[in-house]
C-alpha positions as CSV (number, residue, x, y, z in Angstrom):
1,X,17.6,-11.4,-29.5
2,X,20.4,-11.7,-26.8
3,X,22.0,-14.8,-25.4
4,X,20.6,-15.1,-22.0
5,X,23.4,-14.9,-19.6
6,X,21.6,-17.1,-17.4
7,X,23.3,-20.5,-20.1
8,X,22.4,-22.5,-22.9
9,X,19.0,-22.8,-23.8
10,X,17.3,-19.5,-23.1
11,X,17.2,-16.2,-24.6
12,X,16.0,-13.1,-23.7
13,X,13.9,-10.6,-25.9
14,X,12.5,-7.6,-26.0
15,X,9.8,-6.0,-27.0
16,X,8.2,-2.8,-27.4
17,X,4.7,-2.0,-26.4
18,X,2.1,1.2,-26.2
19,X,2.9,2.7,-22.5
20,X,-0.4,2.5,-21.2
21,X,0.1,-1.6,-21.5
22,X,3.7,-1.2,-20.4
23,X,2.1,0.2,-17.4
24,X,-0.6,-2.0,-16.7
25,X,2.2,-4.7,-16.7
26,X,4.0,-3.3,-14.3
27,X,1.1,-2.4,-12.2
28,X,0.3,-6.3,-12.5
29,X,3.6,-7.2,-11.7
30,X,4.0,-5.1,-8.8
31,X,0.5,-5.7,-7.3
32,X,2.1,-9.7,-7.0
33,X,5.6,-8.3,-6.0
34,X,7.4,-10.3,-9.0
35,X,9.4,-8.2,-11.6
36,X,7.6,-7.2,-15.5
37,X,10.0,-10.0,-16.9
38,X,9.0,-12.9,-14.4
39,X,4.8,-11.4,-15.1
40,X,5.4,-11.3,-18.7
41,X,7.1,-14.8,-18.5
42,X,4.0,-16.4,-16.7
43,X,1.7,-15.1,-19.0
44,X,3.5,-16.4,-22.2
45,X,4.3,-19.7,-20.7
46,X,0.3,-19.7,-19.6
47,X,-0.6,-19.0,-22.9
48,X,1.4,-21.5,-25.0
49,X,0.4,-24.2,-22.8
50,X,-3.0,-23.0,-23.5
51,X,-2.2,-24.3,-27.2
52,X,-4.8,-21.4,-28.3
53,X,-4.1,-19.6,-31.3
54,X,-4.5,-15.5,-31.3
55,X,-6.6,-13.7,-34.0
56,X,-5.4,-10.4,-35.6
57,X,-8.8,-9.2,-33.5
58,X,-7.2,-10.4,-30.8
């Protein structure tokens, strides 16, 4: 992980990912005019709110 030049307390990541989900994501992002990072971002954020817990099935 990098610091996040943005200040103290974020950090960004990155990750790597099969291409055809790569470009879903994109496709996603693009489709609501936000960038893959700020997509990506909602999602996570979405999903630890959720407070569910992912299966290896999953």
């Amino acid at each position: 992980m990098t610091k996040d030049p943005r200040g103290k307390g974020a950090k960004s990541i990155g990750i790597n990912m099969p291409l055809e989900m790569a470009n879903e994501l994109a496709r996603r992002a693009a489709s609501m005019n936000i960038s893959k990072s700020q997509y990506c971002k909602i999602i996570l954020e979405q999903w630890v709110g959720s407070g569910k817990k992912l299966t290896l099935s999953e």
